[in-house]
Kinemage of the C-alpha trace (Angstrom):
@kinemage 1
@onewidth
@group {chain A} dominant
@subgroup {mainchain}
@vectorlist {calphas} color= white
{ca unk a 1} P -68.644 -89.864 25.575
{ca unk a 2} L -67.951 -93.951 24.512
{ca unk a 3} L -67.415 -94.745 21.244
{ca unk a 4} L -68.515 -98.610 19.928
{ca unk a 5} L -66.424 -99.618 16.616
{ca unk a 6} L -67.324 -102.851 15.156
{ca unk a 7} L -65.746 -104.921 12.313
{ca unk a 8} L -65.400 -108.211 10.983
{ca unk a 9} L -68.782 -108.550 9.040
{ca unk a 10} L -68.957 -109.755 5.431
{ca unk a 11} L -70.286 -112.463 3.183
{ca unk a 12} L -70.010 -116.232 3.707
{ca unk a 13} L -70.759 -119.214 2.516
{ca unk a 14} L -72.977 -121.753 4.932
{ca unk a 15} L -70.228 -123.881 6.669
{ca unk a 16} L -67.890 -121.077 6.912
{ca unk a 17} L -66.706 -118.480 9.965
{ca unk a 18} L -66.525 -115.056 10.641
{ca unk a 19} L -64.961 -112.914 13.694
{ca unk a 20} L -66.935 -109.531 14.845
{ca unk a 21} L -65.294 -107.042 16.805
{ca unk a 22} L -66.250 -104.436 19.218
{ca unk a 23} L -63.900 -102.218 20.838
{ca unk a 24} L -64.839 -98.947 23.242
{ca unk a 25} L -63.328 -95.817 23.448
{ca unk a 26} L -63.451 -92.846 25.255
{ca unk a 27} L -64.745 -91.839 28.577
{ca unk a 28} L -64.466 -94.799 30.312
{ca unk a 29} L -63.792 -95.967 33.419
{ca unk a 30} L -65.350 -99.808 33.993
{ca unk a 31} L -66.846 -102.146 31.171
{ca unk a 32} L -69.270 -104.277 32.826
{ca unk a 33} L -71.338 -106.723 31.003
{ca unk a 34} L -70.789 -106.929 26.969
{ca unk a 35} L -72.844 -108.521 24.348
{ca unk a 36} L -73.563 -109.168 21.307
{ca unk a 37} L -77.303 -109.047 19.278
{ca unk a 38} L -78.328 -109.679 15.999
{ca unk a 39} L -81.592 -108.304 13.670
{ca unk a 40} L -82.777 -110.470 10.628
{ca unk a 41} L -84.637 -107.926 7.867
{ca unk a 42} L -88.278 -108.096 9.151
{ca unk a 43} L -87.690 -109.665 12.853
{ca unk a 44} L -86.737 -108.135 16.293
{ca unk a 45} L -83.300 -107.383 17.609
{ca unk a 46} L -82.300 -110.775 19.562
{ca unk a 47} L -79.505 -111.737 21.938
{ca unk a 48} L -77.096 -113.569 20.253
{ca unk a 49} L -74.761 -114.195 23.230
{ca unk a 50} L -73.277 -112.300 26.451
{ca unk a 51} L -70.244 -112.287 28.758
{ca unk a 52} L -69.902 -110.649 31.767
{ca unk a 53} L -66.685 -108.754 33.172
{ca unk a 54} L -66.287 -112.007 35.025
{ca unk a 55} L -65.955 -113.796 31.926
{ca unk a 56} L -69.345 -115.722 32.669
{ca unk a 57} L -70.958 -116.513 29.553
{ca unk a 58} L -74.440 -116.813 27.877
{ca unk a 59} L -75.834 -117.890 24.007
{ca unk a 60} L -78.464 -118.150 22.476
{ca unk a 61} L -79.764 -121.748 21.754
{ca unk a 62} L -79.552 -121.319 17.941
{ca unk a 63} L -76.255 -120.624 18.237
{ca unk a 64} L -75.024 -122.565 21.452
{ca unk a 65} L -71.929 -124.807 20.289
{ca unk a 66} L -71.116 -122.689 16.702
{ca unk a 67} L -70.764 -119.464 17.973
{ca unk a 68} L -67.795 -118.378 20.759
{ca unk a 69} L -67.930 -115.076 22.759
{ca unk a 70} L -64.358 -113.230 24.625
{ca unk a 71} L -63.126 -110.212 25.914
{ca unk a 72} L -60.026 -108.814 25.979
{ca unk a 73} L -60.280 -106.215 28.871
{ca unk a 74} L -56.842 -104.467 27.943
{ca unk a 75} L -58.784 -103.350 24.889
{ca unk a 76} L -62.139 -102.522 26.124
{ca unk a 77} L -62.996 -105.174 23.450
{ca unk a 78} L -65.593 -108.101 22.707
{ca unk a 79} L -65.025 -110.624 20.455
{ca unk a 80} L -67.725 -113.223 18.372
{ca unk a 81} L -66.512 -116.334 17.072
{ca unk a 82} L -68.610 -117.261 14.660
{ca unk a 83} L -68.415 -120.897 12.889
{ca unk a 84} L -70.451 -123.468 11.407
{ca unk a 85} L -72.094 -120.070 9.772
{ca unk a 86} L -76.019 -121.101 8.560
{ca unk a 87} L -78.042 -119.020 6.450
{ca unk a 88} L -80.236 -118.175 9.095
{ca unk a 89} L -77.708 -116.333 10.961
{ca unk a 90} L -77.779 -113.694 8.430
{ca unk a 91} L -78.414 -110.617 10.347
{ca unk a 92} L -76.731 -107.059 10.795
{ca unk a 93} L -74.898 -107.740 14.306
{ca unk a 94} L -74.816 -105.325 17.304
{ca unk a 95} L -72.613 -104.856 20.036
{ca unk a 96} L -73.608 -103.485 23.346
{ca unk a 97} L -71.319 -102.926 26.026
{ca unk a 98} L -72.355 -101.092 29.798
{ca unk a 99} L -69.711 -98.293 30.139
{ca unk a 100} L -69.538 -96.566 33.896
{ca unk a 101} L -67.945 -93.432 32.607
{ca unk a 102} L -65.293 -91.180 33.991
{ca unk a 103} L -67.592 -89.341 36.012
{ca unk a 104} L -69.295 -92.561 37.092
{ca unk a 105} L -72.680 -92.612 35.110
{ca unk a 106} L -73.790 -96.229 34.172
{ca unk a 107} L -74.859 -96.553 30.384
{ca unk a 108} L -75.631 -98.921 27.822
{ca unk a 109} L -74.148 -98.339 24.666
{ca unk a 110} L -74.606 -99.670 20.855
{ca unk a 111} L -72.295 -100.512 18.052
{ca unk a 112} L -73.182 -98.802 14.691
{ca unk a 113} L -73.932 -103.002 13.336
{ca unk a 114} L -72.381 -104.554 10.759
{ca unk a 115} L -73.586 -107.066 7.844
{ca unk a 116} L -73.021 -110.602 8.216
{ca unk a 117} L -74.760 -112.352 5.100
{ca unk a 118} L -74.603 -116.186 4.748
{ca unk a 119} L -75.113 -117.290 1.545
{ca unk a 120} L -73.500 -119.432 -1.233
């Protein structure tokens, strides 16, 4: 079994940063692709921004140039750099990370989210 933990959420005021983590656990054996997503109350769960075990990288456009993803592959961990923070990025944020476990099944798993609320 893989275990997503995230922190780093909170409240902010528009202008200001904030840095989610993710870090897996468990039964694992490669971490391919890792991610981060985002749902707003009332809207669909959207990518916020990827990076790939190759350290290839991918944003969305409303966040292209504010936002920073990184891995730390020592720690089975993602990383969001948040800055420039706008009310509309106020969203519970999800990891998701692709695990191939110890006894080689390929999975997608998802953080438990936490709060990020921009607001002054």
């Amino acid at each position: 079994q893989v275990r997503l933990v995230e922190s780093g959420g909170g409240l902010v005021q528009p202008g200001g940063s904030l840095r989610l983590s993710c870090a897996a656990s468990g039964s694992i054996f490669s971490i391919g692709t890792m991610g981060w997503y985002r749902q707003a109350p009332g809207k669909q769960r959207e990518l916020v921004a990827v990076i790939t075990n190759g350290g290839t990288t991918n944003y969305a456009d409303s966040v292209k140039g504010r936002f920073t993803i990184s891995r730390d592959n020592a720690k089975n961990t993602v990383y969001l750099q948040m800055n420039s923070l706008k009310p509309e990025d106020t969203a519970v944020y999800y990891c998701k990370v692709r695990v191939t476990s110890r006894s080689r099944s390929l999975d997608d798993y998802w953080g438990q989210g936490t709060q990020v609320t921009v607001s002054s």
